[in-house]
C-alpha positions as CSV (number, residue, x, y, z in Angstrom):
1,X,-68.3,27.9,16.0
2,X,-65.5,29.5,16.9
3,X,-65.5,27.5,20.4
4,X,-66.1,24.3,18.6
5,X,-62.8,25.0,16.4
6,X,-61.1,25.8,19.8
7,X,-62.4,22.1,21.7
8,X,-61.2,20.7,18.4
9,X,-57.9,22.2,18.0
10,X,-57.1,21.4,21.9
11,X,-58.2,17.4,21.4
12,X,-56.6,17.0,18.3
13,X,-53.1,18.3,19.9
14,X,-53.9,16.3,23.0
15,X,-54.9,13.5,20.9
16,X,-51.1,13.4,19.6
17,X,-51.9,12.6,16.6
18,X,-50.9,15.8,14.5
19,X,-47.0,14.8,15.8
20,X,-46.3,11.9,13.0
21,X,-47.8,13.9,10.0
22,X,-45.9,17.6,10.9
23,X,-43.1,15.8,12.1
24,X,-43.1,14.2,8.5
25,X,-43.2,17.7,6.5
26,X,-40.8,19.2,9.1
27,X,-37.9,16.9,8.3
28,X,-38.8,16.7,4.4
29,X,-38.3,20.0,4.6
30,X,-35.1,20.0,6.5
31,X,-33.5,17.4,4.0
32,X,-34.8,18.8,1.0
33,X,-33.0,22.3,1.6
34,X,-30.0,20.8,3.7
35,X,-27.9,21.7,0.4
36,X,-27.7,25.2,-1.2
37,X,-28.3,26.4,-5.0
38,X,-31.2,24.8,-5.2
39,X,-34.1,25.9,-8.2
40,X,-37.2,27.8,-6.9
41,X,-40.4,27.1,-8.3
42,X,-39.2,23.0,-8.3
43,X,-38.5,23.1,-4.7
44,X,-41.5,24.4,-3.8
45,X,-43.7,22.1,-6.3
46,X,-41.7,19.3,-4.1
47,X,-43.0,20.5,-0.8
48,X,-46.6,21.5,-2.0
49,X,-46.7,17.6,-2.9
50,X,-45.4,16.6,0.5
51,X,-47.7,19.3,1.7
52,X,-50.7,17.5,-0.3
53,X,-49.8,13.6,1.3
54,X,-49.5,15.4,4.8
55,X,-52.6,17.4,4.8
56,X,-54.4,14.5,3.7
57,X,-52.9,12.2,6.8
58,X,-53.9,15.1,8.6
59,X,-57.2,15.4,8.0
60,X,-58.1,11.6,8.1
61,X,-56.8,11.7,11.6
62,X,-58.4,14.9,12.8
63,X,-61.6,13.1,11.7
64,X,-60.9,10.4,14.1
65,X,-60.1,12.1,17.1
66,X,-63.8,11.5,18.4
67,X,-66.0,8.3,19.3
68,X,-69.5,7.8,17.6
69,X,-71.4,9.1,20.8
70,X,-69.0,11.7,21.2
71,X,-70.0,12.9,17.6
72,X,-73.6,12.6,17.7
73,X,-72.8,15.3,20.9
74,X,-71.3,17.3,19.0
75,X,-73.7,17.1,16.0
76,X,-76.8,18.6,18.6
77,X,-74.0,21.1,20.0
78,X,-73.0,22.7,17.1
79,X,-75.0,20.9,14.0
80,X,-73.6,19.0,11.2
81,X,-72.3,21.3,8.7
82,X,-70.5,23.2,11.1
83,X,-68.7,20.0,12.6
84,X,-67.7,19.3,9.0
85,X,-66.6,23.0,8.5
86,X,-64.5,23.2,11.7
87,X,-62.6,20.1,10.6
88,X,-61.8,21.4,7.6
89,X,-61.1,24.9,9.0
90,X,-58.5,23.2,11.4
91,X,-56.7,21.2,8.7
92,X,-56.6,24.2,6.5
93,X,-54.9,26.3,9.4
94,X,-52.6,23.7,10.1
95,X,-51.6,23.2,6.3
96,X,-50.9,27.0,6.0
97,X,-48.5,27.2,9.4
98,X,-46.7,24.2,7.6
99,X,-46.6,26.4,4.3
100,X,-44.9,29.5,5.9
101,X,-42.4,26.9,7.5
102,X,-41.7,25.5,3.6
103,X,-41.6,28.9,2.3
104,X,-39.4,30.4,4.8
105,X,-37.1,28.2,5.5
106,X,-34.9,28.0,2.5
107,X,-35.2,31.1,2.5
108,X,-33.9,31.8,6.1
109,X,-30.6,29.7,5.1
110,X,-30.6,31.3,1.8
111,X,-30.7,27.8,-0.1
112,X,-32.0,29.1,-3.5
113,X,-29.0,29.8,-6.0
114,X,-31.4,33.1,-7.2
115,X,-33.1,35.9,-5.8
116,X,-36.6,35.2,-4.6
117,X,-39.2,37.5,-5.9
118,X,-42.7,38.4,-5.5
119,X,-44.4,36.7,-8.0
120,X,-42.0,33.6,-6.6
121,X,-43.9,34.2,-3.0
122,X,-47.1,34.4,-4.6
123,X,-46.9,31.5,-7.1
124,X,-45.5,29.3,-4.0
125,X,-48.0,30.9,-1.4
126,X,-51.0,29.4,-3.8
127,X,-49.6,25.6,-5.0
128,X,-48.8,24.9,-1.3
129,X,-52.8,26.3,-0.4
130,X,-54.5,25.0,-3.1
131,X,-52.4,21.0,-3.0
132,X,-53.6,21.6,0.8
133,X,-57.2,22.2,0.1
134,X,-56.6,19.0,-2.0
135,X,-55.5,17.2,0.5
136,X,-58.5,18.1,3.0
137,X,-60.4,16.7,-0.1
138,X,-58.9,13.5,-0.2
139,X,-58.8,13.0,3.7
140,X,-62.6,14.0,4.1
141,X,-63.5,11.5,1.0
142,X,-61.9,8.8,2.2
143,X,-63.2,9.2,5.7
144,X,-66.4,10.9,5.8
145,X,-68.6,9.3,2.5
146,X,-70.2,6.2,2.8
147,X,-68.9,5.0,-0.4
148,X,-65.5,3.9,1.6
149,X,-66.0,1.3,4.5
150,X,-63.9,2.2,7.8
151,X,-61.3,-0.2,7.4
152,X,-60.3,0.4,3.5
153,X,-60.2,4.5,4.5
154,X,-56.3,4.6,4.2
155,X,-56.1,2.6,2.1
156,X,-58.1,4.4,-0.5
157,X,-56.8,7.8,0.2
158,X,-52.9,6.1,-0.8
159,X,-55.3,5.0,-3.8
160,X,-56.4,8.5,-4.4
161,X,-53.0,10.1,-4.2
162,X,-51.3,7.5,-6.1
163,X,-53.6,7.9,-8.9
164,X,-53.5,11.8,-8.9
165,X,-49.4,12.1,-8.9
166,X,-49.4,9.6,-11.9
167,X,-52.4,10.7,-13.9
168,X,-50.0,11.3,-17.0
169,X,-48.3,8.0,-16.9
170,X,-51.8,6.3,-16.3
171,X,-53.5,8.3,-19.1
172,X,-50.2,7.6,-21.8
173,X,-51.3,3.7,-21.1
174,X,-55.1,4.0,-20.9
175,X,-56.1,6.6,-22.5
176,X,-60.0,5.6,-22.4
177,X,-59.4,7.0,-18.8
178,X,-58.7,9.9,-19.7
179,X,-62.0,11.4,-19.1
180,X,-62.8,9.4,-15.7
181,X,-60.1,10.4,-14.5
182,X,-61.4,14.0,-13.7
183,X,-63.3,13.6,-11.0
184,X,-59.8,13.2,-8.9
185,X,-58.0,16.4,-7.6
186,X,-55.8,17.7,-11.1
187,X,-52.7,17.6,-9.3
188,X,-50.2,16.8,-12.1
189,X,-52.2,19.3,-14.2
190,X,-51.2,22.3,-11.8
191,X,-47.5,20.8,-10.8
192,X,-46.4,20.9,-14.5
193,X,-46.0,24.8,-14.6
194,X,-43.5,24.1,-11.6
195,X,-41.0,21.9,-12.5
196,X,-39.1,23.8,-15.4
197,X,-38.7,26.6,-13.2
198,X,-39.1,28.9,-15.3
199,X,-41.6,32.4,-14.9
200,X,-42.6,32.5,-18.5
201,X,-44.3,29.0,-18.5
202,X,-47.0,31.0,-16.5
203,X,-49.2,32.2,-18.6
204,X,-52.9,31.9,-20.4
205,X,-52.8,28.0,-20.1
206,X,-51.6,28.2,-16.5
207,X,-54.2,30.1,-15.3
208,X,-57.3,28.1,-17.6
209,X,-56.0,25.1,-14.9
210,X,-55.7,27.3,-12.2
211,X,-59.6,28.4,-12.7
212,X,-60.2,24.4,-13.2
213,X,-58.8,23.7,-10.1
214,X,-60.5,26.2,-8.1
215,X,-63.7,25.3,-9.8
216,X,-63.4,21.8,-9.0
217,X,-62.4,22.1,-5.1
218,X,-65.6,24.3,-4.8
219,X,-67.9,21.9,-6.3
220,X,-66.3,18.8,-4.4
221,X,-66.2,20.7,-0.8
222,X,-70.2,21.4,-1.9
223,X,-70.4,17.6,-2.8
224,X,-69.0,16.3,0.5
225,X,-71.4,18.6,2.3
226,X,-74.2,16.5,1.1
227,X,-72.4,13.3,1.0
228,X,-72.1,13.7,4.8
229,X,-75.2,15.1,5.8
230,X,-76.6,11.8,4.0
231,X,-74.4,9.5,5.7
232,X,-75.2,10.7,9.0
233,X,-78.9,11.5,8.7
């Protein structure tokens, strides 16, 4: 396993194709802290949302780094749940060096107009982690399930994403959707403690969603497991 993550990690940086996405969050970054006194917990829910597009991108692309025979190789190699695994083992490593570059760097030009503390670290540490596992979610669905042919597989993770940052707005209008609307990643339900930037909204309600969402990325990692091994048996 741990060889297989290596052979990936090495194509998918000789592959090139990790530049565009990082290069993206790396200069959102950049611009979004290029002025000083900014809030805390806001900035970060803005870079845990960038962090959530880009790990997405990310994903999609690691998953098409190999041919069709190339794949079936690696499927004898190292079997089918591990491919899967190692993919998403990459992703997630990738999304947390491009979280301790969000976290640290505003705080490295000292761009926050208050004193970062530790429940600021921790709070940050887990949106940017947990918008990343929901990326990997939303890259794997779109390009690893038969339910989404080849050439629509951007196009439906946009979809996806598009649908999850305006869940509110969407559910105001059509409320009947309200309940469909689950099955995608609760992004806006998470983000919503973040943007009045303020410690006390986090309490008994923040942590019911937190549970949800944790809840909900296990059952939809277990979910893709079997979509995939269906797809390619």
């Amino acid at each position: 396993m741990q060889g297989f993550i290596k052979y990936q990690f090495k194509s998918y940086i000789r592959s090139f194709k990790i530049i565009p996405p990082a290069a993206t969050f790396l200069i959102w970054i950049v611009v979004l802290y290029h002025y000083s006194g900014v809030e805390i917990l806001s900035s970060y829910a803005v870079s845990s949302i960038v962090l959530y597009i880009v790990t997405t991108w990310i994903a999609m692309s690691l998953f098409s780094i190999e041919e069709e025979a190339e794949k079936n190789m690696l499927f004898v190699q190292v079997g089918k749940v591990n491919y899967l695994l190692g993919k998403w083992m990459i992703s997630f490593l990738i999304a947390l060096a491009l979280t301790l570059f969000s976290i640290f760097y505003p705080l490295l030009l000292g761009s926050f107009k208050e004193t970062v503390q530790p429940v600021h670290f921790g709070l940050s540490i887990y949106i940017h982690l947990l918008f990343a596992i929901f990326g990997i979610l939303v890259g794997s669905f779109s390009s690893i399930t038969s339910f989404i042919p080849k050439r629509y597989t951007w196009l439906s993770a946009v979809l996806i994403i598009a649908i999850t940052l305006s869940y509110e707005g969407i559910v105001e209008k059509l409320s009947f959707l309200k309940w469909l609307l689950l099955i995608f990643p609760p992004v806006v339900n998470v983000i919503n403690f973040f943007e009045p930037d303020d410690l006390n909204y986090f309490g008994k309600e923040f942590w019911i969603f937190s549970s949800f969402a944790i809840i909900y990325s296990i059952i939809a990692f277990s979910a893709l497991v079997k979509l995939f091994i269906k797809k390619e048996s």
